[in-house]
N, C-alpha and C positions, 0 to 999 in steps of 0.2 A: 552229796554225790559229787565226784571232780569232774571237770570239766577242763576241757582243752584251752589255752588260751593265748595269746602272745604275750610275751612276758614284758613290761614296762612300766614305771614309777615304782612303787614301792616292792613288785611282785619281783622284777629285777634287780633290785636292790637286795632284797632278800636272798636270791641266787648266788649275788656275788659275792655276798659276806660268807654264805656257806662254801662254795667253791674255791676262792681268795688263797687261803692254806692249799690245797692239792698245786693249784695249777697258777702261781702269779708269777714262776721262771726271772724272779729276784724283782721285779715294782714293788710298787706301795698299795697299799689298797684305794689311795685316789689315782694313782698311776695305770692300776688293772683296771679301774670303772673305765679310766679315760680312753686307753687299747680298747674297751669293746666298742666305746660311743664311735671312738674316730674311724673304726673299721665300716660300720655300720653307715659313716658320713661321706665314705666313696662313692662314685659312680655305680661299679658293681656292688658294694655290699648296700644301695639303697635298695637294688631294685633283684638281689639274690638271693640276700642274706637275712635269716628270720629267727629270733630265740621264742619258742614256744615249752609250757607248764601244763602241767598236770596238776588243776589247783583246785581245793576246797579252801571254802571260808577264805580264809586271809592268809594259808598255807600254798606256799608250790610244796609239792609230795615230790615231784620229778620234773628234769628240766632238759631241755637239747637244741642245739643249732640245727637250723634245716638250711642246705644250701643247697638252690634251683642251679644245676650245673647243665651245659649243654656237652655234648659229646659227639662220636662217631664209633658204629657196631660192624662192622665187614659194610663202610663205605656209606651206612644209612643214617642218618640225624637220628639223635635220641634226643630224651629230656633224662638225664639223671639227679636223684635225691640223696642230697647226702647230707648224713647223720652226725654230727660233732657234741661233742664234751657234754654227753650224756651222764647226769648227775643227780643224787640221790640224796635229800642231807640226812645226816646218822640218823635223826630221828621219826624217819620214816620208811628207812629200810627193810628187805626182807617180806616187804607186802604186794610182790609183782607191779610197783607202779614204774619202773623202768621198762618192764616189758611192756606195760598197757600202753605207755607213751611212743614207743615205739610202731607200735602197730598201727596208731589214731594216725600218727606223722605219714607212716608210709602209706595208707588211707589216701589220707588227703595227695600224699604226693601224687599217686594210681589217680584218681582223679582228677589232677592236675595234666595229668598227662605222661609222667614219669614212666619208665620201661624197667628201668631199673636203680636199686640202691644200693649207696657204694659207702663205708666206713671206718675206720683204721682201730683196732684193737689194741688196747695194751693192758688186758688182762686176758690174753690166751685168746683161743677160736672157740672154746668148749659152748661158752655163755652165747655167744652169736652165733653160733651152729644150730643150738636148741630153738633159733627165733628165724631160720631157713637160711641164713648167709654160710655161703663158702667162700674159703681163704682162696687167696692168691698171695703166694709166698715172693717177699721182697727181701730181698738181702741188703744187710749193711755193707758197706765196700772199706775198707783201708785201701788210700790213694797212694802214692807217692809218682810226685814230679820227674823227670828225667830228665839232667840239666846237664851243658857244655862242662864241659871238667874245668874250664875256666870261668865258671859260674855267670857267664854273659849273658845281656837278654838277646833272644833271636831280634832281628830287625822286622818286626811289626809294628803300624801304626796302631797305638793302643791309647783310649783315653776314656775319662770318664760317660759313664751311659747318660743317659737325656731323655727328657720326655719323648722329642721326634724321632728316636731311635725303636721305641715301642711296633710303628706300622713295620719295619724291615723284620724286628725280632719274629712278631706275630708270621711273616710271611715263611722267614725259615722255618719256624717249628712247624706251621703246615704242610710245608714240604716235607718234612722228617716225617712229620705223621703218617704220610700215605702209606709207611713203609709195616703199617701198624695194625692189626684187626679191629686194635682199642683202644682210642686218644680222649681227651679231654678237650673241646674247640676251646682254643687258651685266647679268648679275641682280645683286643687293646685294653678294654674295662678291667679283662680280668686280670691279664697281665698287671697292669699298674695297681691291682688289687693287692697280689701276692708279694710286687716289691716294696708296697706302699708298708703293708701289715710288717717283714723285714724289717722297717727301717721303723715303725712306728715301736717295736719293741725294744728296740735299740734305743731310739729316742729319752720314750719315756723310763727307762731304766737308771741303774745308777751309771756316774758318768766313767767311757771307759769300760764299762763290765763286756760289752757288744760294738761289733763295729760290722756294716753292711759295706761288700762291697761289686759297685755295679759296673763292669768294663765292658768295653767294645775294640773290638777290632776294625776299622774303617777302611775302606777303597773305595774312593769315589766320592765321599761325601754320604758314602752308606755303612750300616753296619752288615759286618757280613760274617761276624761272629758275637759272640756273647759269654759272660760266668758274670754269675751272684753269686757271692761265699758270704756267709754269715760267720765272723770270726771271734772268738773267743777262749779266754786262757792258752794260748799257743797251739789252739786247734780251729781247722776252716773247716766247715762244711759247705759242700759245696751244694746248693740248693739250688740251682738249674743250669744250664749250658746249650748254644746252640750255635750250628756252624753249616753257611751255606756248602762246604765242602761236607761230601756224606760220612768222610775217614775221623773230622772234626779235629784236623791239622791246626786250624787257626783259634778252636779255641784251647786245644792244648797250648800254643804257641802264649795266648794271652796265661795261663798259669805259670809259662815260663818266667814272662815277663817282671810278675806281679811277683813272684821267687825273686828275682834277682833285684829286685829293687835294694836290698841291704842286702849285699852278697856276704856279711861276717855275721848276719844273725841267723840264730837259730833256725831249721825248719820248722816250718810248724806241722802238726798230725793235721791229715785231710783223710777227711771221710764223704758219703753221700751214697744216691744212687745213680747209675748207670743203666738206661734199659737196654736192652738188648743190642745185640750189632753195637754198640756206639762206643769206641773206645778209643780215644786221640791216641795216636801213636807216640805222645810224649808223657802219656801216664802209664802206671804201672800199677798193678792190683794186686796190692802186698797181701791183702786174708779177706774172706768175705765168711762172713755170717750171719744166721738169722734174724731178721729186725725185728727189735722187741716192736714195734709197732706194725701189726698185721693188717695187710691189708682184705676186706671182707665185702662178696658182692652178693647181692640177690635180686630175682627175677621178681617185678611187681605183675606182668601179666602172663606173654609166655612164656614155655617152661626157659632158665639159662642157659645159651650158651656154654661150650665148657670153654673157661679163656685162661691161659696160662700167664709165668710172668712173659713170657717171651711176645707173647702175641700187644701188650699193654704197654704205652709209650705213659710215663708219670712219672715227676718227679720231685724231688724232697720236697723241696717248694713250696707244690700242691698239697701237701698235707692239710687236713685239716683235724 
């Protein structure tokens, strides 16, 4: 009979060998064990972040991240559970042990106290539709910069981000939030979770393949804006932004900046997401399309909400 379990020593070891191929985004296989360990050895991911199995005998059949996420629904605290890198190895496939593990997880989440469960899909809505999740559609964006015709940077004070920059960052995006039905409470932990994870796969990668980059715009001895682009092959994604002005002037201003550093090289392709309302006046939204990565939510007690993308402040980032 399987049984539910936390996956660790050999049970996760097992996991990662099978996984390793799908999802190692160019490490080594001591490179991917070491990305899950050192995630796991943050603040939030000790006390967030859980890989639990579906295991008989000496077999995981099924495997998933559970991550205790805190949030806000029209202004109320929640707990939400979210589901990651839900995995099956070939040879145990096609015996509903994806589903059953899902079900025990969100169990346990309902239990825990969760309202609700949040996922990103990237094999369609059809398979998580059948298991009660509805999509909330997120678009991919093509960015492009909007630069002086003499390719100058604007005069902003812009320097590298810092750990003490974390409490200002966290204060603006709360302010951005209220503007929201549905946020994520992004506190200090988790913050330096998601830029820690950034730079850890950068890190541990080959050298060069990845480059994290973390700026701030400063007055005062504060930050009062922000962008993390995670950069690679001559494309930036831009994986979160925040700007005490609501128009997000200064952190448009920091992408100027960070353009104009080698005014003769090439641009590079910038992608990401934008939610709603937030659009610095110095970018431009060359094509938006469907992201192959859907995002997918479900009601653990009562019935959902209906929440649209417009109503939900999340960004690339945040993924998991």
């Amino acid at each position: 009979m399987a049984n539910l379990a936390i996956l660790q020593g050999p049970y996760l070891q097992q996991v990662l060998d099978h996984s390793f191929p799908l999802w190692h985004e160019g490490l080594s296989r001591e490179g991917y064990g070491r990305y899950y360990a050192a995630q796991l050895a943050t603040a939030w991911g000790r006390a967030r972040l859980q890989r639990f199995g579906l295991v008989e005998g000496s077999e995981v059949l099924a495997s998933a991240k559970l991550y205790a996420l805190d949030a806000l629904l029209d202004g109320t605290p929640i707990r939400v559970a979210g589901i990651g890198a839900l995995f099956t190895a070939p040879a145990h496939r096609g015996h509903g042990h994806a589903r059953a593990l899902v079900e025990l997880l969100l169990e346990r989440a309902r239990a825990d106290g969760a309202a609700l469960a949040l996922l990103f899909s990237i094999i369609g809505a059809d398979y998580y539709a059948r298991l009660g999740f509805q999509p909330i559609a997120t678009p991919d964006l093509s960015l492009r910069v909007i630069e002086d015709k003499r390719r100058g940077a604007p005069m902003t004070l812009v320097r590298a981000g810092e750990e003490r920059d974390l409490p200002d960052i966290v204060a603006l995006g709360r302010a951005r939030a209220e503007r929201y039905r549905c946020s994520l409470d992004r506190d200090r932990d988790f913050l330096q979770y998601v830029i820690a994870k950034k730079r850890l796969l950068a890190g541990l990668g080959p050298i060069g393949m990845r480059q994290v980059q973390f700026f701030v715009a400063e007055e005062g001895n504060s930050a009062v804006a922000y962008v993390v682009i995670n950069a690679r092959d001559g494309t930036w994604t831009l994986e979160e932004c925040g700007d005490r002005d609501p128009a997000g002037a200064r952190a448009g201003a920091i992408l100027q900046v960070l353009i104009a550093r080698d005014p003769s090289a090439p641009r590079p392709a910038i992608k990401g997401w934008l939610p709603s309302g937030f659009r610095p006046p110095q970018v431009e939204i060359v094509k938006e399309t469907p992201s192959p990565e859907i995002m997918m939510m479900r009601a653990l007690g009562a019935p959902m909400p209906r929440i649209t993308p417009d109503d939900f402040l999340f960004w690339h980032g945040d993924m998991f």
